[in-house]
LOBAVO-844591 format. One record per residue (C-alpha): residue number from 1; x, z, y; residue in three letters. Coordinates in nm, 4 decimals, always signed. Layout:
BEGIN
+-----+----------+----------+----------+--------+
: num :        x :        z :        y : residu :
+-----+----------+----------+----------+--------+
: NUM :        X :        Z :        Y :    Ala :
...
+-----+----------+----------+----------+--------+
This chain:
BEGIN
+-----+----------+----------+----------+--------+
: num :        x :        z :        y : residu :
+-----+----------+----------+----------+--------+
:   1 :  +0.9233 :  -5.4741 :  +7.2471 :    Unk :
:   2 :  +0.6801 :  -5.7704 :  +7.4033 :    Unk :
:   3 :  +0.5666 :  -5.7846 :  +7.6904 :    Unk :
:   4 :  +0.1832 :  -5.8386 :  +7.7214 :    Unk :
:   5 :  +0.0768 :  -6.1109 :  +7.6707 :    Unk :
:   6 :  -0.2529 :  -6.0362 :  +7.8415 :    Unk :
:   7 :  -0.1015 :  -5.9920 :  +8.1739 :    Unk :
:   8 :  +0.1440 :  -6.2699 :  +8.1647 :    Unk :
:   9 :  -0.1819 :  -6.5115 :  +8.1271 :    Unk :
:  10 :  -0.3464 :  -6.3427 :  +8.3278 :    Unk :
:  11 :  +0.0087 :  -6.4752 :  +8.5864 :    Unk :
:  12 :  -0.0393 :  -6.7750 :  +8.4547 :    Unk :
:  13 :  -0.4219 :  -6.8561 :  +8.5453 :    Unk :
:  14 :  -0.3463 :  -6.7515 :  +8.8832 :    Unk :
:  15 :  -0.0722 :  -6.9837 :  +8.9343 :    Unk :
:  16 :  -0.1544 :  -7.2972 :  +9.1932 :    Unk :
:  17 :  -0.2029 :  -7.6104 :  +9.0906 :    Unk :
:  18 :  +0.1042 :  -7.7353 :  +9.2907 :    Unk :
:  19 :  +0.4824 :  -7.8372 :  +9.2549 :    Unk :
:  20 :  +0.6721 :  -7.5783 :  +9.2503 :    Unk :
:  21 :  +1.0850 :  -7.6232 :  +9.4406 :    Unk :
:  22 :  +1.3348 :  -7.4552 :  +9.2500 :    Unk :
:  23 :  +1.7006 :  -7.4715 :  +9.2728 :    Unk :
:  24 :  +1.8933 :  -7.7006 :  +9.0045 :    Unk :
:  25 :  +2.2902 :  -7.7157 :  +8.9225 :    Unk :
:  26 :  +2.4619 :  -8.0989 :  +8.8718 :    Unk :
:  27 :  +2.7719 :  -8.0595 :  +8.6677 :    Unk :
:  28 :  +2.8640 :  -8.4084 :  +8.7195 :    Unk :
:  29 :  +3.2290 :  -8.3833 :  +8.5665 :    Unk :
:  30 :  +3.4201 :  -8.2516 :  +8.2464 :    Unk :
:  31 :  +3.6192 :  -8.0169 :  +8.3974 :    Unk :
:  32 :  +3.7939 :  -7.6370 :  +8.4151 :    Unk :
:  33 :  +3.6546 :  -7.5715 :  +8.7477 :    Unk :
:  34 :  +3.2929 :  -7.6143 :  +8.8017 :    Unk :
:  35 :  +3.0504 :  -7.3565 :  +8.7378 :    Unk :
:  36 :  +2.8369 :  -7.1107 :  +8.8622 :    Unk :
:  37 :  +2.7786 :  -6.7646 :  +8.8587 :    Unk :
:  38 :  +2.4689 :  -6.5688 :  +8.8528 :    Unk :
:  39 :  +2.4376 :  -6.2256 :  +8.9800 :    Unk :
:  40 :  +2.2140 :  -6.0253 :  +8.7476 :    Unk :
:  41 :  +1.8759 :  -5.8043 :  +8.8695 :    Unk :
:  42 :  +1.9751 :  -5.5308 :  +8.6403 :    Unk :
:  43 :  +2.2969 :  -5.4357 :  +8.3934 :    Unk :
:  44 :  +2.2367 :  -5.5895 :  +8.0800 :    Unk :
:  45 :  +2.2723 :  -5.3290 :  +7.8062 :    Unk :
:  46 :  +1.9773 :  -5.4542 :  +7.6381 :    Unk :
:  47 :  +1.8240 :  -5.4285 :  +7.3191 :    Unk :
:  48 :  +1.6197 :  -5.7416 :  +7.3209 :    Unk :
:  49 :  +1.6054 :  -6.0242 :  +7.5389 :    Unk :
:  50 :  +1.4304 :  -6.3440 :  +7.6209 :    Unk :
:  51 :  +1.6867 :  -6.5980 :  +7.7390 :    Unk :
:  52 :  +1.5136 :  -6.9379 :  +7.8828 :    Unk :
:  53 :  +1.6644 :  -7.2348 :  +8.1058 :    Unk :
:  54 :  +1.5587 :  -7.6216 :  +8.1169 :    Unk :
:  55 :  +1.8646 :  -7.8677 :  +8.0578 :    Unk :
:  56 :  +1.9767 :  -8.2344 :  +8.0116 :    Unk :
:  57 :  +2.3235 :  -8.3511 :  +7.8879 :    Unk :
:  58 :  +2.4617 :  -8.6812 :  +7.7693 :    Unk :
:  59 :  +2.7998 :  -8.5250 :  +7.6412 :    Unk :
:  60 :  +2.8449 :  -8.6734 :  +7.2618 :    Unk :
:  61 :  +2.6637 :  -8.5164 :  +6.9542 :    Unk :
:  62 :  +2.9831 :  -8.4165 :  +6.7817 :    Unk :
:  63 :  +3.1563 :  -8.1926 :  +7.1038 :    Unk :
:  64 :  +3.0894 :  -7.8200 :  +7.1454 :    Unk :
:  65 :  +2.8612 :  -7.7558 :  +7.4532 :    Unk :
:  66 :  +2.8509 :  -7.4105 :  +7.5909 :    Unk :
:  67 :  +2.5499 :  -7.3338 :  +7.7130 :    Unk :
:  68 :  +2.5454 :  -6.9881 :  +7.8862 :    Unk :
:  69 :  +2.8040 :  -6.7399 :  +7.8506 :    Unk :
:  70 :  +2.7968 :  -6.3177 :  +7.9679 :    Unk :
:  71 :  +3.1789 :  -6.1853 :  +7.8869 :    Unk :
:  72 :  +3.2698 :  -5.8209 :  +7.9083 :    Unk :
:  73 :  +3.6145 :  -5.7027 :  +7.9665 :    Unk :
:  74 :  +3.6005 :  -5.6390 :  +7.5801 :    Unk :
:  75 :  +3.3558 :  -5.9586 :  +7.4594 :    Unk :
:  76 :  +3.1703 :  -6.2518 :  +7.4631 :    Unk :
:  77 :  +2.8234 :  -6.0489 :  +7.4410 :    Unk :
:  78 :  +2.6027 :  -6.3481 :  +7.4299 :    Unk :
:  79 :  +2.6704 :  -6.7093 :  +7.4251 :    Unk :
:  80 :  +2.4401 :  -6.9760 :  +7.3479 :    Unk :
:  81 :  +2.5911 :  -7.2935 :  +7.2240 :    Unk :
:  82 :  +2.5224 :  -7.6700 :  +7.1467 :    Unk :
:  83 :  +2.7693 :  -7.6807 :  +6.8566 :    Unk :
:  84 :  +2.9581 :  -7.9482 :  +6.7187 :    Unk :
:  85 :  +2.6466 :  -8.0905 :  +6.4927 :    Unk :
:  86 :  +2.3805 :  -8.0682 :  +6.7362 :    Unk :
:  87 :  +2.2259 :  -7.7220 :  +6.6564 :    Unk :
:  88 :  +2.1947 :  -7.4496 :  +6.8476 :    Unk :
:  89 :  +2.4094 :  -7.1557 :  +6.8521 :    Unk :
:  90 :  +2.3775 :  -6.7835 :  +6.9639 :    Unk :
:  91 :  +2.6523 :  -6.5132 :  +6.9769 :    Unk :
:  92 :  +2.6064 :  -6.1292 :  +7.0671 :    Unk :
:  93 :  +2.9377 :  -5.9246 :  +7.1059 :    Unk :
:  94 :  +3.1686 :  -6.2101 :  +6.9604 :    Unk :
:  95 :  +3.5573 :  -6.1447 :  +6.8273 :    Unk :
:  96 :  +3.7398 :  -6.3119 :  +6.5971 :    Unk :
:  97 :  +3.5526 :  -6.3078 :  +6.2711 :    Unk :
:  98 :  +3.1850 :  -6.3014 :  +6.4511 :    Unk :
:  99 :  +2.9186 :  -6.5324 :  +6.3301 :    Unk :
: 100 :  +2.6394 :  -6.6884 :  +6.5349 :    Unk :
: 101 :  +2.2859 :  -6.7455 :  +6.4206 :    Unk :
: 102 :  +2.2295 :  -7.0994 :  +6.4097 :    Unk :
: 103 :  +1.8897 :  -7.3114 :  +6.4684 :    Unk :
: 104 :  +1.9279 :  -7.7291 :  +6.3274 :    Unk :
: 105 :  +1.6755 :  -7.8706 :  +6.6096 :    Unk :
: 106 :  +1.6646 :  -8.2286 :  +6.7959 :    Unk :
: 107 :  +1.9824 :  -8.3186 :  +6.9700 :    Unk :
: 108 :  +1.9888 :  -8.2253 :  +7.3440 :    Unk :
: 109 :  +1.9971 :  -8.5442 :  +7.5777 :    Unk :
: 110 :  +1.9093 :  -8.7038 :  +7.9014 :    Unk :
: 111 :  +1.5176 :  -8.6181 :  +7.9057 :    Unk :
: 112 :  +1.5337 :  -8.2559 :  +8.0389 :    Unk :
: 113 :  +1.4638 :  -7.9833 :  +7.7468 :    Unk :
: 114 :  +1.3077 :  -7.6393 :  +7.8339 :    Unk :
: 115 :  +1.5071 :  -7.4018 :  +7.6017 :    Unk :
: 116 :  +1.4117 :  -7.0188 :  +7.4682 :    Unk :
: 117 :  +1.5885 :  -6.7623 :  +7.2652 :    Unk :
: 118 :  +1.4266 :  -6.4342 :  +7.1845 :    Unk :
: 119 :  +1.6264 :  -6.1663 :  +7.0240 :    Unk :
: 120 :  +1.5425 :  -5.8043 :  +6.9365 :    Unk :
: 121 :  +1.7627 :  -5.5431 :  +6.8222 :    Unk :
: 122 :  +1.4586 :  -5.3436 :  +6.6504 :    Unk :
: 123 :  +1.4485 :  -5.5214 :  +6.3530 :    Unk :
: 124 :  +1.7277 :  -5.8192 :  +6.4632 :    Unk :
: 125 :  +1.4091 :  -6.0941 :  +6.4957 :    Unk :
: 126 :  +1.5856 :  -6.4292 :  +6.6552 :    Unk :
: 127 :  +1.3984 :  -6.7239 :  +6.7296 :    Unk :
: 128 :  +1.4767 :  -7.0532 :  +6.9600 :    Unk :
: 129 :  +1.1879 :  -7.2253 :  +7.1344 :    Unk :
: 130 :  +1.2329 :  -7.5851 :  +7.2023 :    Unk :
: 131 :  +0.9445 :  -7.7233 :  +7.4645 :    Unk :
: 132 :  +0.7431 :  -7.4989 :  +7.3889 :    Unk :
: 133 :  +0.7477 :  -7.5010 :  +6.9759 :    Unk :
: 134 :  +0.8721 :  -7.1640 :  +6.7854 :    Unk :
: 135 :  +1.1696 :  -7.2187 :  +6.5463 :    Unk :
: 136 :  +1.1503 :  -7.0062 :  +6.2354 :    Unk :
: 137 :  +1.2699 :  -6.6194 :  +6.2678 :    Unk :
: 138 :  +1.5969 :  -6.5129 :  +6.1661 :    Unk :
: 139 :  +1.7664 :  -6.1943 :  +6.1436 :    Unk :
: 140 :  +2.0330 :  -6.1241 :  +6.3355 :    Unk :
: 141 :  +2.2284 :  -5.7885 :  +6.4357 :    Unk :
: 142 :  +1.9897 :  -5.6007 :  +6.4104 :    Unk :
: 143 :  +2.0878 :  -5.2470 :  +6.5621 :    Unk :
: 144 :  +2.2705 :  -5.4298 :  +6.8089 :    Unk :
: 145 :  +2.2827 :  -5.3109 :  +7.1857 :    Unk :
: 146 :  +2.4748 :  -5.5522 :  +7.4369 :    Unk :
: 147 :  +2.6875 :  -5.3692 :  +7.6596 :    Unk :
: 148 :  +2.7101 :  -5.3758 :  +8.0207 :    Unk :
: 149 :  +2.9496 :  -5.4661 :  +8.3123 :    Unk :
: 150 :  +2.9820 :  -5.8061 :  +8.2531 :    Unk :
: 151 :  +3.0276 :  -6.1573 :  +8.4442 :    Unk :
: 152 :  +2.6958 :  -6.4430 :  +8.3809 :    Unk :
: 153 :  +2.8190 :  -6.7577 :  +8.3889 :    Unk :
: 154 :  +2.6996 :  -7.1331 :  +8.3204 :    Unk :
: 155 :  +2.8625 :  -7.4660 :  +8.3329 :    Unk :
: 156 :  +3.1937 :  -7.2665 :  +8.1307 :    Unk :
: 157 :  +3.2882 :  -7.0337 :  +7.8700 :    Unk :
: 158 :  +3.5546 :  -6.7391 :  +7.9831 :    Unk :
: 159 :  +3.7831 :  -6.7047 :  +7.7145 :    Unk :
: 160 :  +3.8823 :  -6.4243 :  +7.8821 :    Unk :
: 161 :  +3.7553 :  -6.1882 :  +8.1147 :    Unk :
: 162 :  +3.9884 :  -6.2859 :  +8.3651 :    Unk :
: 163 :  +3.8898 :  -6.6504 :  +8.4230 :    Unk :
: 164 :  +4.0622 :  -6.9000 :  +8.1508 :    Unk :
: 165 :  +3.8756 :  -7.1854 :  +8.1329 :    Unk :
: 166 :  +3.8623 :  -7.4689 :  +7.9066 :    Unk :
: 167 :  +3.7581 :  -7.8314 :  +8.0256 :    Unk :
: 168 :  +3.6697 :  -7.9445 :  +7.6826 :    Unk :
: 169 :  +3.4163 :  -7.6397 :  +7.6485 :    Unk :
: 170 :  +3.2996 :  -7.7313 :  +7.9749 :    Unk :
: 171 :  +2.8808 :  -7.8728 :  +8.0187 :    Unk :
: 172 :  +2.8436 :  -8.1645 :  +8.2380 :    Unk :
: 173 :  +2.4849 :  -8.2556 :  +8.2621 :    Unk :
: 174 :  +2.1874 :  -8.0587 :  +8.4860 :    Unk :
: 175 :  +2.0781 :  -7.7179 :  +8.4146 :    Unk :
: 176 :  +1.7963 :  -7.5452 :  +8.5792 :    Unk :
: 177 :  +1.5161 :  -7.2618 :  +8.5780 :    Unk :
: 178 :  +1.7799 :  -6.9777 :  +8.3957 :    Unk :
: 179 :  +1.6005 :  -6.6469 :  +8.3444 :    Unk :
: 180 :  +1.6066 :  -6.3703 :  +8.1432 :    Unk :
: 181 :  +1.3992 :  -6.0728 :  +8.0659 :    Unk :
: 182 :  +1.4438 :  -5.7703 :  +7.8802 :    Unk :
: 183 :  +1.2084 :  -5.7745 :  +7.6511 :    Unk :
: 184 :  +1.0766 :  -6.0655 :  +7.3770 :    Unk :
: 185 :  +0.8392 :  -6.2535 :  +7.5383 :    Unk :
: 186 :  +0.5266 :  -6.3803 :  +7.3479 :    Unk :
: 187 :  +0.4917 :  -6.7212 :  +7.2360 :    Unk :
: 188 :  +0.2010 :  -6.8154 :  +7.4368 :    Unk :
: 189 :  +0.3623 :  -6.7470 :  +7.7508 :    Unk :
: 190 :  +0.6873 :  -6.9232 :  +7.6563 :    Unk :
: 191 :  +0.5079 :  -7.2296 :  +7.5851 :    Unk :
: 192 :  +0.3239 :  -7.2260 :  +7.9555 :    Unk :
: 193 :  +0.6728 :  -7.2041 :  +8.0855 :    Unk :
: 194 :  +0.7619 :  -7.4843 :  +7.9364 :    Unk :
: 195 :  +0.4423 :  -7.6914 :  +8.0401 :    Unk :
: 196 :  +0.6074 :  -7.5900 :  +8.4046 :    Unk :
: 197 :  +0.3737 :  -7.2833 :  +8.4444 :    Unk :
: 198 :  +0.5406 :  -6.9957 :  +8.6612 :    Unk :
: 199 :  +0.5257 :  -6.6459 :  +8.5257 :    Unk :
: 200 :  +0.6495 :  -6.3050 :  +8.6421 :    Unk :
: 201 :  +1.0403 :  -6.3948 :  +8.7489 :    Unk :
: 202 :  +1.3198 :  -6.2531 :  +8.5046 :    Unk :
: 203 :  +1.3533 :  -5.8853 :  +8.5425 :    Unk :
: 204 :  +1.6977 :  -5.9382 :  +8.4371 :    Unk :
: 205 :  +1.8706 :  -6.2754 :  +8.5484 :    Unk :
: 206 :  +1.5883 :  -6.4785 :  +8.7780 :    Unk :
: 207 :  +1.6845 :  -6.8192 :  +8.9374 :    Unk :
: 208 :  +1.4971 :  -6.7908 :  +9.2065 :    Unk :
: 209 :  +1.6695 :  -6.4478 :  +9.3521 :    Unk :
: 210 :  +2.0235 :  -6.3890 :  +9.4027 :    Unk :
: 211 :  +2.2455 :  -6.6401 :  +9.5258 :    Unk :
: 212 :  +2.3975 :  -6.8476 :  +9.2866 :    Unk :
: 213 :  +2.7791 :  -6.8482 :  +9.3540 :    Unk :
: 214 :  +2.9342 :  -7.1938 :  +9.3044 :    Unk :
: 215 :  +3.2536 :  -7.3064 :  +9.1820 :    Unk :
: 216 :  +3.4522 :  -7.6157 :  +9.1992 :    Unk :
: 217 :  +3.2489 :  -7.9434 :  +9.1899 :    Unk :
: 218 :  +2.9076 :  -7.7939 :  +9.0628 :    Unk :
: 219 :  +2.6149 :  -7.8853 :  +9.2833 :    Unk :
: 220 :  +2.3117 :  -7.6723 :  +9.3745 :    Unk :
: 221 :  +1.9834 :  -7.9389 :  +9.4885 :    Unk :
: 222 :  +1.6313 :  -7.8524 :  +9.5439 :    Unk :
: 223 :  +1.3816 :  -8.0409 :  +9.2515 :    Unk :
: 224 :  +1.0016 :  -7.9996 :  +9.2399 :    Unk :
: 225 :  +0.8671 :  -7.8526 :  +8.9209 :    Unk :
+-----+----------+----------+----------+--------+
């Protein structure tokens, strides 16, 4: 379930050689009340994804960091973490006795990091991309199909669908360039991305379309790419 690859290079070549001005989100504070919703392109009752977003945080090694969070009235169906020793966590359809598939990469920090995660159901193939480089594949769920009818959020995790937030889960840092498709990208295109090359826009969440709807102290700015 990849896209071409041919096609998104062939995107790629015909990009400009010129900044690009996308929208970026400031959380400048640890708090309940700041974040931001995204309105998705299309439901996501998907079978594989590619999940990408650029980010910088200085919030301490050893605290949980969520990262982006899409809660049904039922679930968590996919959260992606910066857990409590660094790595990189990601959830699909999470209750009480779920486990996450984990990647042990270099700590997030101050210098911006362009972020990946590729999942499909098919044959539960998970990997995390971090500027550019491929982690090893794991398997996770496979057989696995997200459900739809659900709230995107980033900045906060809902521990329930009805809004409870939790400061301490909260992401203070900068986030930008959140997109998703609906299919695994290929690796070649995911590393142009993170070089700054533009591709086709997310099919399923893209950054550049609907209005992102703010909340609390969360800023939306203008940066050149």
């Amino acid at each position: 379930m990849r896209f071409s690859c041919v096609l998104f290079l062939i995107a790629i070549s015909m990009a400009l050689a010129v900044s690009v001005t996308i929208k970026t989100v400031v959380f400048p504070s640890e708090t309940n009340v700041d974040y931001v919703e995204m309105t998705p392109v299309r439901p996501l009752n998907l079978k594989a994804f590619t999940l990408c977003m650029r980010v910088a945080t200085e919030l301490p090694s050893e605290r949980e960091i969520i990262l982006f969070a899409y809660r049904t009235p039922e679930a968590d169906e996919l959260n992606l973490w910066r857990l409590k020793d660094g790595s990189v966590g990601l959830y699909l359809s999470t209750s009480a006795d779920s486990e996450s598939v984990n990647f042990h990469v270099p700590h997030l920090g101050a210098l911006e990091t362009h972020l990946c995660v590729t999942w499909d159901s098919s044959t539960g193939a998970t990997d995390l991309f971090m500027n550019g480089r491929k982690s090893l594949t794991k398997i996770y769920k496979p057989g696995h199909t997200m459900r739809p009818k659900g709230k995107v959020v980033i900045g906060q995790d809902f521990d329930s669908y009805a809004g409870y937030l939790d400061a301490k889960q909260s992401f203070v840092g900068e986030m930008s360039d959140v997109n998703m498709w609906d299919s695994v990208l290929c690796d070649t295109t995911i590393k142009g991305m993170s070089s700054g090359m533009r591709v086709p826009r997310g099919n399923v969440l893209d950054w550049e379309g609907p209005e992102l709807k703010r909340h609390g102290g969360a800023k939306v700015l203008n940066r050149e790419l």
